[in-house]
C-alpha positions, 0 to 999 in steps of 0.5 A, a space after each residue: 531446497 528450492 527458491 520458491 519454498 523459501 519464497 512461501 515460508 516468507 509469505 507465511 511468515 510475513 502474513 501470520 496465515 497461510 491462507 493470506 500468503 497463498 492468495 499472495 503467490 498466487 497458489 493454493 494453501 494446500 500448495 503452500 502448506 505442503 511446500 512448507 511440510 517438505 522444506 521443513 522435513 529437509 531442514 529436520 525442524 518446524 519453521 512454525 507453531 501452527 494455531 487456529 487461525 495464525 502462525 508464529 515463527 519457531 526459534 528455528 524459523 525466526 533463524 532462518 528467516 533473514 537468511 531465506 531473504 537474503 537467499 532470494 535477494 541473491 537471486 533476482 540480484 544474478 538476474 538483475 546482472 545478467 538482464 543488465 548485460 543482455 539488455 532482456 529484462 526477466 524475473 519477477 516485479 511485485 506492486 503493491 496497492 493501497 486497498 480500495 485505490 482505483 487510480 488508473 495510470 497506475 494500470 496504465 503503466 503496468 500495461 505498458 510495463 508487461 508489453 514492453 517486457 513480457 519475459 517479467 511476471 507481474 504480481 499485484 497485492 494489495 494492502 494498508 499503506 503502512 504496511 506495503 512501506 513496510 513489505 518495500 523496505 523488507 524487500 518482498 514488494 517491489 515498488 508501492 502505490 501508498 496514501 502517506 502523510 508525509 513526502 519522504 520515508 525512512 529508508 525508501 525512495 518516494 514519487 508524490 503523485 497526487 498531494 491534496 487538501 483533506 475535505 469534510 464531505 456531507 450531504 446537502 441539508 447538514 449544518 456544515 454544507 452551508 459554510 464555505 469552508 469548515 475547521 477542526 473544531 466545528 467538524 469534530 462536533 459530529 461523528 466522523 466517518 474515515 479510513 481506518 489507522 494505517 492510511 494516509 488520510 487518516 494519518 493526516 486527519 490523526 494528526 491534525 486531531 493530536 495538534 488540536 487536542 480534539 478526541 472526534 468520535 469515529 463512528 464508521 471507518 472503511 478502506 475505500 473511499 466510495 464506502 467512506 462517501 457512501 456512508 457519509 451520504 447516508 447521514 452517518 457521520 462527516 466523511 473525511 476525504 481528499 479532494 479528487 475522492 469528494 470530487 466523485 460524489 459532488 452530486 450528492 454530497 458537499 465538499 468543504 475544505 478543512 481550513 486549518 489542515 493545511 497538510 496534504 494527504 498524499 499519493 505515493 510511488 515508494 521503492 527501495 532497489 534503485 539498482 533492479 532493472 525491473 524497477 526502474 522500467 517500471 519507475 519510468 512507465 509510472 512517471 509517463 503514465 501519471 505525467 510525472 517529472 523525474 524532477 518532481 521525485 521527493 526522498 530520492 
């Protein structure tokens, strides 16, 4: 049994599709499968029930599972000690990204990261925010870039690097680009065009729905921002999008604050290992590359 087979079958488990966890270890799926056929044969049981396009755990998987976690925990934790004595930080460090971000500094400060310890692989994946919070807290990423609604996580450490206003985004000659400022109610009349349930701004633009007991028709939802704009140009729907993400797009659609949202849509560092030598290397980059004060650190 060896550790990166414990390794894959946490990505299978985890990813329900063996084509999904090989793009996240970075092998191909005939690697993983074969990897896991092997780690089955030497523990005499079938770890999954293999369907037509997902897989779900056996009892004998759902039994091994925590422990293959705790397996690997155990050995960054003898790597994580023996780079606290020899100063030489080694192993491996797992970041997370919420799909369609393009936030440079965070590119700024892995760089920085990898010259400084080229002994670490660095792995980049990228997800919905809920659920990279989720894959920090089980331990399978590192530390993760996440749109959120909220300041603190439960059970996470959390770096607020962006906190904004959420904006209605409409191209010029729509009825809301003559007002100065727009409320839930009025924005609400027209299809919306959003990122979809699991994001940060579409947490806060739900809630804020909920508040008001408004049901918005959403007509369109993409991952990315650009896609949410490029949509709302077209006439599609209201674009709901924070302001730096509509700041992008001022030449051809109007930003106007929604004024009775007054909670922020936020951009998020989250980590749970504060005693991973890679993680605060990396911590301490980010917070250089993106001008951030160990003060200015919420939940920590």
């Amino acid at each position: 049994m060896e550790l990166r087979q414990l390794e894959y079958f946490i990505a299978v488990a985890e990813e329900r599709n063996f084509t999904r966890a090989a793009e996240r270890v970075h092998i191909s799926q005939s690697g993983v499968s074969a990897q896991i056929r092997q780690l089955e044969r030497e523990l005499g049981a079938e770890l999954f029930e293999r369907h037509t396009r997902t897989v779900t755990l056996t009892v004998a998987g759902k039994a091994a599972l925590e422990h293959a976690r705790a397996a690997l925990a155990a050995s960054n934790a003898v790597k994580q000690a023996v780079g606290e004595v020899t100063g030489l930080i080694q192993g491996r460090l797992t970041v997370g990204m919420v799909i369609g971000c393009t936030v440079t500094p965070l590119f700024d400060a892995l760089a920085a990261f990898h010259r400084a310890h080229p002994g670490v692989e660095i792995s980049l994946l990228e997800g919905n925010s809920d659920r990279l919070a989720e894959s920090v807290r089980t331990g399978t990423i590192d530390l993760a870039l996440i749109g959120t609604g909220t300041a603190e996580h439960d059970g996470l450490h959390t770096m607020t690097i962006i906190s904004e206003r959420l904006v209605a985004a409409v191209p010029p000659g729509h009825p809301l680009a003559d007002r100065e400022q727009v409320t839930m109610d009025e924005l609400t009349a027209y299809p919306i065009v959003c990122m979809p349930e699991g994001t940060g701004l579409r947490a806060v633009f739900d809630r804020a729905c909920a508040a008001r007991d408004r049901r918005p028709v959403i007509a369109f939802q993409a991952s990315a921002g650009d896609a949410v704009a490029d949509l709302a140009a077209r006439g599609l729907g209201v674009g709901i999008l924070s302001e730096s993400m509509a700041a992008h797009h001022r030449d051809r659609l109007a930003a106007r604050v929604i004024d009775d949202v007054e909670a922020p849509a936020r951009l998020a560092l989250v980590w749970k290992n504060t005693h991973s030598p890679a993680v605060r290397e990396a911590l301490a980059h980010s917070r250089k590359a993106f001008a951030v004060k160990p003060d200015d650190n919420a939940g920590h």
